[in-house]
Structure formats: C-alpha cells, structure tokens
Backbone as XML, in Angstrom:
<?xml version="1.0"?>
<chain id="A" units="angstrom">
  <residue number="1" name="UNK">
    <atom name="N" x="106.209" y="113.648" z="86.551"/>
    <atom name="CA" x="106.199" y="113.642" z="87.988"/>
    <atom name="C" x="107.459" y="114.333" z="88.483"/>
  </residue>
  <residue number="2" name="UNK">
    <atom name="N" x="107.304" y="115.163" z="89.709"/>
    <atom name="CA" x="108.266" y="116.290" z="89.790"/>
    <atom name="C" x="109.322" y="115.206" z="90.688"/>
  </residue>
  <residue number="3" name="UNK">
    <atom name="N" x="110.432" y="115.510" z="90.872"/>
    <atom name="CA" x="111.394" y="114.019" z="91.545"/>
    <atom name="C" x="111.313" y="114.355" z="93.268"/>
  </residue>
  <residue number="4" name="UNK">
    <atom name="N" x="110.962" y="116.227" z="93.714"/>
    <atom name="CA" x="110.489" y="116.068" z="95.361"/>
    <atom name="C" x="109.322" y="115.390" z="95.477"/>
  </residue>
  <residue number="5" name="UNK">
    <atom name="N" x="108.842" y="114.761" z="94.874"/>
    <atom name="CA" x="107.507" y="114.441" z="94.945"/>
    <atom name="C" x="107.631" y="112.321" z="95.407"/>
  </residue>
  <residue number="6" name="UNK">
    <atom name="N" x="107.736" y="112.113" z="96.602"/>
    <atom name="CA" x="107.778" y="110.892" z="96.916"/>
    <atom name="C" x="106.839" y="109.934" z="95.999"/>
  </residue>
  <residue number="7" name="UNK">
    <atom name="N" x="107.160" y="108.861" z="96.183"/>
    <atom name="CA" x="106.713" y="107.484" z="95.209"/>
    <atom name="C" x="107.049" y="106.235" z="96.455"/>
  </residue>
  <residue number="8" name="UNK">
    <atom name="N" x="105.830" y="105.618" z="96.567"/>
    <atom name="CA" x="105.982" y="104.362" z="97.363"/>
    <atom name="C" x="105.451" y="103.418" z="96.077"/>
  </residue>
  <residue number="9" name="UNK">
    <atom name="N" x="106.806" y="102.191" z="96.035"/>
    <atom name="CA" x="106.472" y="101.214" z="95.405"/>
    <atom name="C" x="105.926" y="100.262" z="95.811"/>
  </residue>
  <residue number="10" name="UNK">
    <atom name="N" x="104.763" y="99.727" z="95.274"/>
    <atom name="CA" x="104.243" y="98.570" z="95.741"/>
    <atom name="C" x="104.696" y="97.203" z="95.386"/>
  </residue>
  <residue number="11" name="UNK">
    <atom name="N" x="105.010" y="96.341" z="95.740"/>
    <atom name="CA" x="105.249" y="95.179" z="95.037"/>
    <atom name="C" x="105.361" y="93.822" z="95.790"/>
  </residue>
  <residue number="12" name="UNK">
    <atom name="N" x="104.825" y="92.311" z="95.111"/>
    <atom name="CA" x="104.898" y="91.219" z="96.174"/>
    <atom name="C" x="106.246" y="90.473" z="96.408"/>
  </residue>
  <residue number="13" name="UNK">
    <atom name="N" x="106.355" y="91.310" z="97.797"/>
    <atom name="CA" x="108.104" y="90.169" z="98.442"/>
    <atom name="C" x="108.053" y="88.913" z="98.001"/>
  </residue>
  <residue number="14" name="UNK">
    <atom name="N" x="106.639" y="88.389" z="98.095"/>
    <atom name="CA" x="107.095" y="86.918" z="98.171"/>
    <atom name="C" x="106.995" y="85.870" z="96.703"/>
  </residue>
  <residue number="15" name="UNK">
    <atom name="N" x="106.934" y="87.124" z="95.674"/>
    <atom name="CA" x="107.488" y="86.478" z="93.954"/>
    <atom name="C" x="109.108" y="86.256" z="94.256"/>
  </residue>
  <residue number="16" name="UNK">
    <atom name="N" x="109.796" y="85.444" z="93.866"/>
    <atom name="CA" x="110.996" y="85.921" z="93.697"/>
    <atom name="C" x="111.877" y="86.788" z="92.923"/>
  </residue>
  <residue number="17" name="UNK">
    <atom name="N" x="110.983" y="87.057" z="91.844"/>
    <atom name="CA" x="111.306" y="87.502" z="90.608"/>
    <atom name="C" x="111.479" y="89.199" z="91.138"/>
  </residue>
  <residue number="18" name="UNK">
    <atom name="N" x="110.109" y="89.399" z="91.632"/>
    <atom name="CA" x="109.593" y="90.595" z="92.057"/>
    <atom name="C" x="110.875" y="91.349" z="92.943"/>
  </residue>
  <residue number="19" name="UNK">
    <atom name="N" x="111.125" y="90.323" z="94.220"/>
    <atom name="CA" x="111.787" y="90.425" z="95.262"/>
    <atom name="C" x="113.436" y="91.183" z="94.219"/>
  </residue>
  <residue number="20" name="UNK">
    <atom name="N" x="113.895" y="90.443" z="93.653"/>
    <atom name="CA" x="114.868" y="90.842" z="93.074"/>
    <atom name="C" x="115.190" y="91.659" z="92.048"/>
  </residue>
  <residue number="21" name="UNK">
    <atom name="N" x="114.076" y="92.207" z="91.483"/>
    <atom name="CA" x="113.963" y="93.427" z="90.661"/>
    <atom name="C" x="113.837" y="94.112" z="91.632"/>
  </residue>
  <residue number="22" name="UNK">
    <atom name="N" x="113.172" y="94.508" z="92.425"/>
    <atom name="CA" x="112.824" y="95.459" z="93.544"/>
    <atom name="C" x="114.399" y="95.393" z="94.096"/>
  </residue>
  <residue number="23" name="UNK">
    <atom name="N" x="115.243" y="95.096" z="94.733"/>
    <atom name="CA" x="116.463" y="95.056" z="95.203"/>
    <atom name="C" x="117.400" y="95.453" z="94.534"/>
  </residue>
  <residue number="24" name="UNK">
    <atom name="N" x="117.351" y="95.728" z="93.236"/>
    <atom name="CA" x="117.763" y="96.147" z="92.330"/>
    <atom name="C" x="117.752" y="97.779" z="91.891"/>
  </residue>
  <residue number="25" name="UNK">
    <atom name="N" x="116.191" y="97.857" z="91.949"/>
    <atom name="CA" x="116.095" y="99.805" z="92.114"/>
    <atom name="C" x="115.891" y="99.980" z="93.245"/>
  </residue>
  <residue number="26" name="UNK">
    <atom name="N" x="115.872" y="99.639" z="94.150"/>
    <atom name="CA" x="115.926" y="99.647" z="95.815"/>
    <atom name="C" x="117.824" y="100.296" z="95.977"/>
  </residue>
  <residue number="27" name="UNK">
    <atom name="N" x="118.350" y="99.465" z="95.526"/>
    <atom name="CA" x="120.007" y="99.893" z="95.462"/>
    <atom name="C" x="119.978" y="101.257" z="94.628"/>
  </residue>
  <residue number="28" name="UNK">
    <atom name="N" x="119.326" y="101.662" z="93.338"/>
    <atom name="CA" x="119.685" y="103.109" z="92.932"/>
    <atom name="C" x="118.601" y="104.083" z="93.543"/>
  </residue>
  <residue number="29" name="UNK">
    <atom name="N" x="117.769" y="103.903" z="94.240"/>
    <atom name="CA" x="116.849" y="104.863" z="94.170"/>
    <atom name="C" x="117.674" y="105.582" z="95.259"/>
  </residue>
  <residue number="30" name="UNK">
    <atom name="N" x="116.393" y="106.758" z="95.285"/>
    <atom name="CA" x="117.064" y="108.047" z="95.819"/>
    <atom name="C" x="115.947" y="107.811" z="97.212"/>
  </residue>
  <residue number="31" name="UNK">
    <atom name="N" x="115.962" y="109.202" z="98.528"/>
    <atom name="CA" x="115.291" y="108.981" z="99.283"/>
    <atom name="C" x="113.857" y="109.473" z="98.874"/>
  </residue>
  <residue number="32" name="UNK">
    <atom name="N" x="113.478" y="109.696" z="97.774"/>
    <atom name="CA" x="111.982" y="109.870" z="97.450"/>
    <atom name="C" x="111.540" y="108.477" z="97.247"/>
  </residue>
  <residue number="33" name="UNK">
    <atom name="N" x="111.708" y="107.739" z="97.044"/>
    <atom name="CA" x="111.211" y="106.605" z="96.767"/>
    <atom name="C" x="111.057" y="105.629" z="97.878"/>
  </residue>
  <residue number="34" name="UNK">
    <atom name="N" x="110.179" y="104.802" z="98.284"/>
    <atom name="CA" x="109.762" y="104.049" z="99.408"/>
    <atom name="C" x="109.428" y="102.737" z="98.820"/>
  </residue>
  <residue number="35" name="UNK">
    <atom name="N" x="109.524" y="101.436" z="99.302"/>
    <atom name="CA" x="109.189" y="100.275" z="99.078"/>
    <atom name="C" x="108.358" y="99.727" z="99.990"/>
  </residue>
  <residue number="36" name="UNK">
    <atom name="N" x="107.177" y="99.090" z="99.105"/>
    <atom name="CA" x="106.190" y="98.236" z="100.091"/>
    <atom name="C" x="106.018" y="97.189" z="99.879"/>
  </residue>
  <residue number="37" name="UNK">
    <atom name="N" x="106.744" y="96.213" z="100.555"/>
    <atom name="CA" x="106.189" y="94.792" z="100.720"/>
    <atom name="C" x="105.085" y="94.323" z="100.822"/>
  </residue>
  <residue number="38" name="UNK">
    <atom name="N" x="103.912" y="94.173" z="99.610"/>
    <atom name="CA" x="102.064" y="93.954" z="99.719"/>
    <atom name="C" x="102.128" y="92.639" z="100.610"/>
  </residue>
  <residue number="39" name="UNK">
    <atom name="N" x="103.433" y="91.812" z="100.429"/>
    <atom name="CA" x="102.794" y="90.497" z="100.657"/>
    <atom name="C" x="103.009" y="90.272" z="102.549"/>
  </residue>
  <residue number="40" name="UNK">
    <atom name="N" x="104.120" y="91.073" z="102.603"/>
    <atom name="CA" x="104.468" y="91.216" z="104.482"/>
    <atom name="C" x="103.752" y="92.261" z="104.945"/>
  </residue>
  <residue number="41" name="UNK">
    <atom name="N" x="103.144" y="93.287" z="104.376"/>
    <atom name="CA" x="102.205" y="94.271" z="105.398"/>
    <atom name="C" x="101.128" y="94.644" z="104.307"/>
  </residue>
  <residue number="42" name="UNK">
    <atom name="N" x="100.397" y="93.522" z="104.229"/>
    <atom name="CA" x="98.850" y="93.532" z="104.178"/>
    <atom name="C" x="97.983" y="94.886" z="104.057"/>
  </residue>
  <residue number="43" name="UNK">
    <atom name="N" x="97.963" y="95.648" z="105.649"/>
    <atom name="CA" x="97.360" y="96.277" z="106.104"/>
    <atom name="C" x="98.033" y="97.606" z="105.454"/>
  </residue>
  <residue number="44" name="UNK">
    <atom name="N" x="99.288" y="97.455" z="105.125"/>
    <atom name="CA" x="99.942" y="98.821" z="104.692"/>
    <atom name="C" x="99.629" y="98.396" z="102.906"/>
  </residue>
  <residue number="45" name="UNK">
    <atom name="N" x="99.312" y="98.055" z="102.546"/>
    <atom name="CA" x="98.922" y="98.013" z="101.127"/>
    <atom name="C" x="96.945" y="98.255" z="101.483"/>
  </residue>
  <residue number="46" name="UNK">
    <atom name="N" x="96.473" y="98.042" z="102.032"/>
    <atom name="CA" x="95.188" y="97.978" z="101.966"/>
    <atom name="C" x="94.913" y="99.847" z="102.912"/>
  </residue>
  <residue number="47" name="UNK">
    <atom name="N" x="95.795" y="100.411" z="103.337"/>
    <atom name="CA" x="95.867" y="101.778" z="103.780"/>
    <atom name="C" x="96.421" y="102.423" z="102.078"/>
  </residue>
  <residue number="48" name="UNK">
    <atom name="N" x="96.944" y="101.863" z="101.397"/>
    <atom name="CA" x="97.110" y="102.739" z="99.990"/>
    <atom name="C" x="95.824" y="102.549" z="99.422"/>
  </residue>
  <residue number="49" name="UNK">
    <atom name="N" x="95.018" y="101.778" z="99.219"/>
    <atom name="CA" x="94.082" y="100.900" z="98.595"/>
    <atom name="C" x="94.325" y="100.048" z="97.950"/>
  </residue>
  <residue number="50" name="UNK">
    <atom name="N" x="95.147" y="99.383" z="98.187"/>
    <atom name="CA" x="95.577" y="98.120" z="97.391"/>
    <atom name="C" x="95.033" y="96.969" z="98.271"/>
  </residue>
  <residue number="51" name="UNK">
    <atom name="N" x="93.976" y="96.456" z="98.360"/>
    <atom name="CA" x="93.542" y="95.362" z="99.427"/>
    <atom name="C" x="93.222" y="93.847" z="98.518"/>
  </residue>
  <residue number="52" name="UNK">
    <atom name="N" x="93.001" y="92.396" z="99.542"/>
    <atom name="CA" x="92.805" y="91.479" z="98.611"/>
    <atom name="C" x="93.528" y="91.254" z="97.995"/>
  </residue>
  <residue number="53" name="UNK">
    <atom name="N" x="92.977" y="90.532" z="97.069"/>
    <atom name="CA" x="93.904" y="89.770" z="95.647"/>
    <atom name="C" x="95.008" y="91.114" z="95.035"/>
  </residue>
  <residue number="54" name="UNK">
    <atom name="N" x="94.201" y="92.027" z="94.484"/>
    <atom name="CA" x="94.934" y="93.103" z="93.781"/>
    <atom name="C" x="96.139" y="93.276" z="93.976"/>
  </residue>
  <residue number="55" name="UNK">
    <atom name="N" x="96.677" y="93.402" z="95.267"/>
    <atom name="CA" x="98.061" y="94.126" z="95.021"/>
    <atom name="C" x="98.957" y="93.000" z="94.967"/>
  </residue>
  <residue number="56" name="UNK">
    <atom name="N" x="98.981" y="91.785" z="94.362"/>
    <atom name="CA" x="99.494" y="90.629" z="93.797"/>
    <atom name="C" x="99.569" y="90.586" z="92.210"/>
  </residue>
  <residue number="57" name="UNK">
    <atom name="N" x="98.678" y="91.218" z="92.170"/>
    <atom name="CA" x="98.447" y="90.890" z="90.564"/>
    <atom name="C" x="99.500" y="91.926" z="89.598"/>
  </residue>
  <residue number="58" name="UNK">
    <atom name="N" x="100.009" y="92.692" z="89.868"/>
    <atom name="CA" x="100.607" y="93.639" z="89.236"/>
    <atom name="C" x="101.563" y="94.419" z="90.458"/>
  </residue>
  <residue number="59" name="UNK">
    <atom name="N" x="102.408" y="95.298" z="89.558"/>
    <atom name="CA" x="103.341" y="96.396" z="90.447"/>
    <atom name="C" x="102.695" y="97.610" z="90.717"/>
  </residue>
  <residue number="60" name="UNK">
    <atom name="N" x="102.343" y="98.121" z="91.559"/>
    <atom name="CA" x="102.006" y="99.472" z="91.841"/>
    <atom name="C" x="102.590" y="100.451" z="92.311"/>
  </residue>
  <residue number="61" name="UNK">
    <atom name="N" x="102.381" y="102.157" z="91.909"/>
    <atom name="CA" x="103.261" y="102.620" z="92.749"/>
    <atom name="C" x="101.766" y="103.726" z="93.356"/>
  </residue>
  <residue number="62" name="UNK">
    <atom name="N" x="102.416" y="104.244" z="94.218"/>
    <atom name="CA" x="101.456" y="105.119" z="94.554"/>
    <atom name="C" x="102.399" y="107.000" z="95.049"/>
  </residue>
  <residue number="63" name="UNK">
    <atom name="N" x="101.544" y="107.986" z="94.419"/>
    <atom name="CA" x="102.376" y="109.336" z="94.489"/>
    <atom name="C" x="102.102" y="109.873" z="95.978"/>
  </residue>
  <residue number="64" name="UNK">
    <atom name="N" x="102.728" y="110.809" z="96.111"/>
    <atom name="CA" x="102.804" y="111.641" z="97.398"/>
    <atom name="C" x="101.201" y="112.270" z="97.239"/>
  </residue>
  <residue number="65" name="UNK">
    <atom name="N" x="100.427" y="112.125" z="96.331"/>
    <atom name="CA" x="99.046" y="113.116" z="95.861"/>
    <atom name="C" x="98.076" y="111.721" z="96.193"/>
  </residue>
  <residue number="66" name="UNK">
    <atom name="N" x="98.897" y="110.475" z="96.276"/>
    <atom name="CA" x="97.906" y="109.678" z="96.879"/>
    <atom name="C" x="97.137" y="108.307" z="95.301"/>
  </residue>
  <residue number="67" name="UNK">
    <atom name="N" x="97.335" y="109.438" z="94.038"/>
    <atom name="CA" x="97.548" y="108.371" z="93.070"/>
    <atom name="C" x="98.007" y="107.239" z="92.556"/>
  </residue>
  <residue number="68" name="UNK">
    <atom name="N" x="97.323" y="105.940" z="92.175"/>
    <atom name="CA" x="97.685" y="104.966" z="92.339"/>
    <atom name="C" x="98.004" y="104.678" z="91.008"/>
  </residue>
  <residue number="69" name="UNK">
    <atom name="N" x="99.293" y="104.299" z="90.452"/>
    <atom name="CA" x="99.631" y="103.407" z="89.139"/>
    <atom name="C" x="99.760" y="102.126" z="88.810"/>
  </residue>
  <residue number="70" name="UNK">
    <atom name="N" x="99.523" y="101.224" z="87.978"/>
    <atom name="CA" x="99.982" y="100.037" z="87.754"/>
    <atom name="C" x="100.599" y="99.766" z="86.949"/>
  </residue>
  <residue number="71" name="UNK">
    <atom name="N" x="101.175" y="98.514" z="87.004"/>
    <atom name="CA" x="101.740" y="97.833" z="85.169"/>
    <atom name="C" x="102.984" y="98.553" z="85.004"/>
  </residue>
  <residue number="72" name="UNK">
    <atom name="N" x="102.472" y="98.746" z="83.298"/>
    <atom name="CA" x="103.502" y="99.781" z="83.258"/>
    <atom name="C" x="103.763" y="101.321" z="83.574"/>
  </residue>
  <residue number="73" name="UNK">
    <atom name="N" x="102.764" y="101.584" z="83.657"/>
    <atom name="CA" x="102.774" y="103.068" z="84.692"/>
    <atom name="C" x="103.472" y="102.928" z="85.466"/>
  </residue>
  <residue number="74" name="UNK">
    <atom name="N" x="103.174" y="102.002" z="86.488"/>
    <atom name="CA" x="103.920" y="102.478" z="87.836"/>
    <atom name="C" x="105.806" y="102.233" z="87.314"/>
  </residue>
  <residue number="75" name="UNK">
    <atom name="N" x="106.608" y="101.053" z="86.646"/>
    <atom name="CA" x="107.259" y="101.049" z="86.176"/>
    <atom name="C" x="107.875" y="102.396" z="85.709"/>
  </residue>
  <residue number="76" name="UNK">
    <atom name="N" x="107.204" y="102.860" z="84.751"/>
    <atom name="CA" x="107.586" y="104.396" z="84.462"/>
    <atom name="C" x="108.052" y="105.456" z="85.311"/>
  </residue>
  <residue number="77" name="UNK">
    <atom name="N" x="107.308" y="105.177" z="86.245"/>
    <atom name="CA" x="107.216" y="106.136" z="87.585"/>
    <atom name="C" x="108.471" y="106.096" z="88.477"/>
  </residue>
  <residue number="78" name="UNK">
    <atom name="N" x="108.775" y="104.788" z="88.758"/>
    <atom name="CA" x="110.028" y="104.332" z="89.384"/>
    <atom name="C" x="111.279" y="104.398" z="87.972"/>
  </residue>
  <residue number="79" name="UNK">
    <atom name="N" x="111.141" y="104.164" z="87.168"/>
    <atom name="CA" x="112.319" y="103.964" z="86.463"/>
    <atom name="C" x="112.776" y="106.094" z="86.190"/>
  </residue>
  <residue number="80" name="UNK">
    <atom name="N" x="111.594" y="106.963" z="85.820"/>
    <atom name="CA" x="111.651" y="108.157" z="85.986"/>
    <atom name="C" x="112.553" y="108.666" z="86.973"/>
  </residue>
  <residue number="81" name="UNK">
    <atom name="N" x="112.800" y="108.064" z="88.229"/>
    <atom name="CA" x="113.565" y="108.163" z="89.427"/>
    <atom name="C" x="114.813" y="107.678" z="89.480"/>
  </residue>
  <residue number="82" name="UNK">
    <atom name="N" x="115.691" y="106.861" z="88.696"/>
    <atom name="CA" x="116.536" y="106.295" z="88.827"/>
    <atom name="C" x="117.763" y="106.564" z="87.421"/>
  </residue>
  <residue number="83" name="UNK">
    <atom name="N" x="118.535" y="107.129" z="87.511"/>
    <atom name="CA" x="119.562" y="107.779" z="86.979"/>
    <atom name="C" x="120.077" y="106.514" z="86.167"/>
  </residue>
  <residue number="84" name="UNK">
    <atom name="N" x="119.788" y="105.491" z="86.267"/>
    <atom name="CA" x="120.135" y="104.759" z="85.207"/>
    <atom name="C" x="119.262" y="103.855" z="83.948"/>
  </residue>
  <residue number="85" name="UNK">
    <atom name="N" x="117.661" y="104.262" z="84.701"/>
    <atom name="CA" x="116.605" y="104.195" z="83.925"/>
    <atom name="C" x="115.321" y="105.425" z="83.291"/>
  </residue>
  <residue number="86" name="UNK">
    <atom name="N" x="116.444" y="106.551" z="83.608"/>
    <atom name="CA" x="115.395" y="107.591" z="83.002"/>
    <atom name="C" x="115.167" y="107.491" z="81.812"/>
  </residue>
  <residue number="87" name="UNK">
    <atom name="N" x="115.773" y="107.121" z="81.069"/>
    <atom name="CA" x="115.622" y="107.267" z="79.071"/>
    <atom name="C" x="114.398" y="105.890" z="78.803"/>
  </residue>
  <residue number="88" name="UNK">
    <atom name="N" x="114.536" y="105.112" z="79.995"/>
    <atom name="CA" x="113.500" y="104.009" z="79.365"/>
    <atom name="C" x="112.191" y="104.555" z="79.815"/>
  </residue>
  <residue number="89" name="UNK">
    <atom name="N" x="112.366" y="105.694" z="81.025"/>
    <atom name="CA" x="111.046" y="105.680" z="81.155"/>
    <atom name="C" x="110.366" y="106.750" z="80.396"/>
  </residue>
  <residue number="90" name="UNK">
    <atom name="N" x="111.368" y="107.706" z="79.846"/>
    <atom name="CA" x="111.091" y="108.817" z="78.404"/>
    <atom name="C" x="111.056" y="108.304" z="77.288"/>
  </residue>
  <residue number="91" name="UNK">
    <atom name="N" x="111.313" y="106.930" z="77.180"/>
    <atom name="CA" x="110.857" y="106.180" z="75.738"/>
    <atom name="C" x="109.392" y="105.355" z="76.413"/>
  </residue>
  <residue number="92" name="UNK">
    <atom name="N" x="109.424" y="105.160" z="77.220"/>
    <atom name="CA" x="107.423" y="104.774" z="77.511"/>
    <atom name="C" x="107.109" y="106.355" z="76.976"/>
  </residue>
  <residue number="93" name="UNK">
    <atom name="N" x="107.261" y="107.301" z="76.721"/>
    <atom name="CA" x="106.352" y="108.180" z="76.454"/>
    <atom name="C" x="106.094" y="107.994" z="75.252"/>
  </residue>
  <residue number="94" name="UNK">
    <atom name="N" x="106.685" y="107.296" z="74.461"/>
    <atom name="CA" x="106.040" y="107.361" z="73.058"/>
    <atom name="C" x="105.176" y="106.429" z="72.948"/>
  </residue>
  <residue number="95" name="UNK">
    <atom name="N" x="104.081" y="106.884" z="72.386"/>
    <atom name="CA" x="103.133" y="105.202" z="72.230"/>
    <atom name="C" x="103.252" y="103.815" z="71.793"/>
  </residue>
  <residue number="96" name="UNK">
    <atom name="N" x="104.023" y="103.959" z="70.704"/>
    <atom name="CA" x="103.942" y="102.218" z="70.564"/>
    <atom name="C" x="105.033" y="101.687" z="71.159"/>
  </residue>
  <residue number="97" name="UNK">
    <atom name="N" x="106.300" y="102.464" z="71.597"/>
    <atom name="CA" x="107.012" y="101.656" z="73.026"/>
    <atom name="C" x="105.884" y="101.274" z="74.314"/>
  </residue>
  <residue number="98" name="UNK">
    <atom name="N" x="105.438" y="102.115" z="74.416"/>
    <atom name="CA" x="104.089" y="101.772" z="75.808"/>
    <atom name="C" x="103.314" y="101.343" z="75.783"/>
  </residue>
  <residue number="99" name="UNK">
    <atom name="N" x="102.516" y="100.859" z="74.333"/>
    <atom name="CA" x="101.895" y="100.225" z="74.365"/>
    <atom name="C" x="102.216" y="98.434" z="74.219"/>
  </residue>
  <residue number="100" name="UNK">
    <atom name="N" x="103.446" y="98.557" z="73.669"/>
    <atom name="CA" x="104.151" y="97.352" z="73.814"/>
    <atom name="C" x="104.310" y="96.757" z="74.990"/>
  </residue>
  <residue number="101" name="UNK">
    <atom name="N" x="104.887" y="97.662" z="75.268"/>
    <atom name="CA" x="105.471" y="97.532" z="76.864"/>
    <atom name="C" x="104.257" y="96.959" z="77.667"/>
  </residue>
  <residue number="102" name="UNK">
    <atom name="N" x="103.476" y="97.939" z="77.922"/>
    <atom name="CA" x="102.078" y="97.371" z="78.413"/>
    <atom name="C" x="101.611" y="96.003" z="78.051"/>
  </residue>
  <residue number="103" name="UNK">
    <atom name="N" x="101.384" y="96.102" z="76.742"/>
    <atom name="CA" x="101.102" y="94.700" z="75.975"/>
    <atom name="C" x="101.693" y="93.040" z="76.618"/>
  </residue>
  <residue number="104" name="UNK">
    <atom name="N" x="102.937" y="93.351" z="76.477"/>
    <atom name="CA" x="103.895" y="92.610" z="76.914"/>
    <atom name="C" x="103.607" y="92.016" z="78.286"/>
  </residue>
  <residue number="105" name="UNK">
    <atom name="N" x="103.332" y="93.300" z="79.234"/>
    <atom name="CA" x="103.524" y="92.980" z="80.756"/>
    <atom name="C" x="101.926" y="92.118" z="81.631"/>
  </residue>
  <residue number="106" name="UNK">
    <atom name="N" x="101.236" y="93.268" z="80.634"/>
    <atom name="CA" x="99.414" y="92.311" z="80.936"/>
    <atom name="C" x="99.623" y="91.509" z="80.372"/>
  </residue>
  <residue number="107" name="UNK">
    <atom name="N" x="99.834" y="91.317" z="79.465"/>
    <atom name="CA" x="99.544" y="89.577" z="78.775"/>
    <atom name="C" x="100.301" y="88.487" z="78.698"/>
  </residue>
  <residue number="108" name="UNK">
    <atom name="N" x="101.592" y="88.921" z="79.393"/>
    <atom name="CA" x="102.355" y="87.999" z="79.433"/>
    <atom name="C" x="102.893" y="87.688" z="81.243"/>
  </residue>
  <residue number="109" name="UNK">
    <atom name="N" x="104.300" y="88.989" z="81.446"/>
    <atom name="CA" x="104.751" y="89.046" z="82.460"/>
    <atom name="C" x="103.857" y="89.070" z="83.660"/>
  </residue>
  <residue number="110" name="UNK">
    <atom name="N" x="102.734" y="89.782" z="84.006"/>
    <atom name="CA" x="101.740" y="90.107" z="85.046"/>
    <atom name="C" x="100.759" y="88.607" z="85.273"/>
  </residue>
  <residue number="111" name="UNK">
    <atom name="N" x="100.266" y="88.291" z="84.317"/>
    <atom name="CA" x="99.736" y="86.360" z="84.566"/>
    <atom name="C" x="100.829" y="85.826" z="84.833"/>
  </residue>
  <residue number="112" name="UNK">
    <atom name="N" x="101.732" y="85.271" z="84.370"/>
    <atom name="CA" x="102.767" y="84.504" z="84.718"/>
    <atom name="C" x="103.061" y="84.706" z="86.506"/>
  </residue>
  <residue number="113" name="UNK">
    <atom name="N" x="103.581" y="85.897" z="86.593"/>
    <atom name="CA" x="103.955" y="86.113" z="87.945"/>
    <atom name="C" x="102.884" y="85.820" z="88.338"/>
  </residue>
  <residue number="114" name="UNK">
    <atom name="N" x="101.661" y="86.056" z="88.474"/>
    <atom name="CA" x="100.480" y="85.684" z="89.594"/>
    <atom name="C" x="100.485" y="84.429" z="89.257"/>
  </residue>
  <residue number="115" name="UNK">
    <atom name="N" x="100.374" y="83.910" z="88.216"/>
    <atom name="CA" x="99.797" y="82.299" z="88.384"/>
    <atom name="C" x="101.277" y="81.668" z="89.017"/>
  </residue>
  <residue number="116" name="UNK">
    <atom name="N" x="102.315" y="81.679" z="89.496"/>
    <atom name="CA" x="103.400" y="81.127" z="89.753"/>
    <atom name="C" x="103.053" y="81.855" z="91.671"/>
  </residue>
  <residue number="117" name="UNK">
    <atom name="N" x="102.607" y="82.342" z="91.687"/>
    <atom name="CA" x="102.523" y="83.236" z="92.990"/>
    <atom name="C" x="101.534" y="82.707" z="93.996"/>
  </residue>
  <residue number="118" name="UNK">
    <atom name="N" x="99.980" y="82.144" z="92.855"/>
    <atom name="CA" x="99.174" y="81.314" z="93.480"/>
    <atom name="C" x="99.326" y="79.973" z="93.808"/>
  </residue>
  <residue number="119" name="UNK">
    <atom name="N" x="100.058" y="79.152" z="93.002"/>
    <atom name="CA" x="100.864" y="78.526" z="92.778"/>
    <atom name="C" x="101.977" y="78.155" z="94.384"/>
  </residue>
  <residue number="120" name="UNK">
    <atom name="N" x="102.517" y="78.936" z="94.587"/>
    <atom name="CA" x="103.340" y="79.082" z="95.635"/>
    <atom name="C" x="102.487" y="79.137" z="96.980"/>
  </residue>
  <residue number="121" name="UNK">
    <atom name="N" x="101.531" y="79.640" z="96.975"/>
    <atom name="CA" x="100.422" y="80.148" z="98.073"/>
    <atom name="C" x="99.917" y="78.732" z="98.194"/>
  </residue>
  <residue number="122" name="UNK">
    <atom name="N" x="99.585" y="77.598" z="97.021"/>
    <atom name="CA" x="98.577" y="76.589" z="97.190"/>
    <atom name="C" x="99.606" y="75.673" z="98.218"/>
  </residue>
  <residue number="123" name="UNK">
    <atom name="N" x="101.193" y="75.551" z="97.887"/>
    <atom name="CA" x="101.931" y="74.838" z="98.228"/>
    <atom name="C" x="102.105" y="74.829" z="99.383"/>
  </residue>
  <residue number="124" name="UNK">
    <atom name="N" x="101.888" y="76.444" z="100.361"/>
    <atom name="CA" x="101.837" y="76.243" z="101.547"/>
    <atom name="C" x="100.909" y="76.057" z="102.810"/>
  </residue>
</chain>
C-alpha cells in the first residue's frame, strides 16, 4: 500500500483494550491515517460497510480505494504506516509469521475482546 494513499482505522472505542492501542498509533501516525470510533458513530462505520454486529468483532481498516481489511490485515496496514512498526508489518509478509499472527488474533484475541465487549453492553 502506497503511504499517499489514506487508511481509516476502524475500531471499538468502547473495548478498553482497543481504546488504548488505538491511542497509541493514533500518537505515531502520520496525516494519512484516520480513526473511526465504530462504537460512537454507528452510521460512519455502516457508510464504510461495516454495519451491525461486525464492526465489533474485529479491527478494520478501510483504503482510500474503498477496500475493507480485517484482523490481521488491517493491523498490517496500520502498522505499514508507522515508523516504528514497519518491520512487523514486513514480517506479516512471510507466511507462517501471518499465519500465526492471524491464528492467534481469530482464535484467541478477536473472541475475547467481543465476548468482554458483549459482556459490557449486557451490563448496561
């Protein structure tokens, strides 16, 4: 992905986990990069196509071409952008880092955060 080429991150404000990783490359990113709060503007995640449940369940990013990533894709995508995570996101290019990686994040990190998220939703 070329770096003039904008990237809006998707992700839910109201994980905490989420909230503070995001604040984190929010502080290095550059002005190509945009942040979207799925869980405070609804309607601006459901104008990417991220509507419903979905854009809870995982990180998304979406390109200036309108392409939508998840998981670890989108990860890649944002870390590609950030001068202190480019090498991790040129080691996702090799497969069994990415598929790990992936591995890792569906089956572990990505349930966890949602079930702690629904979780939070039942409470209020």
């Amino acid at each position: 992905m070329a770096s003039h080429d904008s990237l809006t991150v998707c992700y839910n404000g109201a994980c905490p986990v989420c909230r503070a990783e995001i604040a984190h490359y929010r502080h290095q990113a550059g002005a190509d990069v945009q942040f979207l709060d799925v869980a405070a503007d609804p309607a601006g995640a459901a104008r990417l196509g991220l509507g419903d449940d979905v854009r809870f369940r995982r990180m998304h990013a979406v390109d200036s071409a309108g392409r939508i990533t998840a998981g670890i894709d989108a990860f890649s995508a944002v870390w590609s952008r950030l001068p202190r995570y480019r090498w991790l996101a040129r080691l996702m290019a090799y497969p069994v880092a990415r598929q790990t990686a992936a591995w890792l994040y569906e089956r572990l990190a990505a349930p966890l955060l949602y079930r702690l998220h629904r979780r939070r939703q039942r409470r209020r």
